[in-house]
N, C-alpha and C positions, 0 to 999 in steps of 0.2 A: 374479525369484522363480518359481521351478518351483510348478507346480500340479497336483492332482488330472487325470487325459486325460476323466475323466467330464466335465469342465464346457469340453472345449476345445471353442472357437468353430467355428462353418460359414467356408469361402470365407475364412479370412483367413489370412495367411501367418504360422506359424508356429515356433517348434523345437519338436524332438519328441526325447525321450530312451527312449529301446530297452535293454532288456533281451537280447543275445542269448551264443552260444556264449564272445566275449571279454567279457563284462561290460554292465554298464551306462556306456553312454555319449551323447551327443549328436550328432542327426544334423547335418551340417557345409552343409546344404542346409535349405532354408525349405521347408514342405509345409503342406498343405492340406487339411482334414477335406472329407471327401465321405459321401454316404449310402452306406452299406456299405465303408467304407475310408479312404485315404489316396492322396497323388498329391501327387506333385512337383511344388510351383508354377511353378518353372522352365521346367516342357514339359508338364506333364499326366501324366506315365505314372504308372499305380498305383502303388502299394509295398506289394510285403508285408513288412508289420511289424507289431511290437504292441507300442506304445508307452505306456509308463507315465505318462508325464507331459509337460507342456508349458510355453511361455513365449513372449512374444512376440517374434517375429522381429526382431532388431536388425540391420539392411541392413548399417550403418556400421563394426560390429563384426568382418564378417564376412574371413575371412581363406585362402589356399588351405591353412595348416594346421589350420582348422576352431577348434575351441571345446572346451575341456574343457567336462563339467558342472557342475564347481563352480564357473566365472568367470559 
């Protein structure tokens, strides 16, 4: 269940669904709320993004053609 980004969690590995030029979609990678941002659990690097909403990162699921939104 996607949820409001207001309420997403500190430090815990996430998905995050963005808003940008192609649409709304899901990023295909786990990330990590920081003070002042975002960063890729994977390695740390920032992300600029501005992500609308969130759900929690499912390891198992995860595939190299990524995730739609609506699965």
């Amino acid at each position: 269940m996607w949820r409001s980004i207001i309420d997403a969690p500190f430090a815990q590995d996430i998905e995050l669904a963005v808003i940008d030029n192609e649409g709304v979609h899901a990023l295909v990678f786990p990330c990590q709320r920081i003070f002042g941002g975002w960063v890729d659990a994977r390695g740390g690097n920032k992300l600029d993004v501005h992500p609308t909403h969130w759900r929690r990162w499912l390891a198992e699921e995860f595939h190299a053609g990524g995730r739609a939104i609506g699965h």
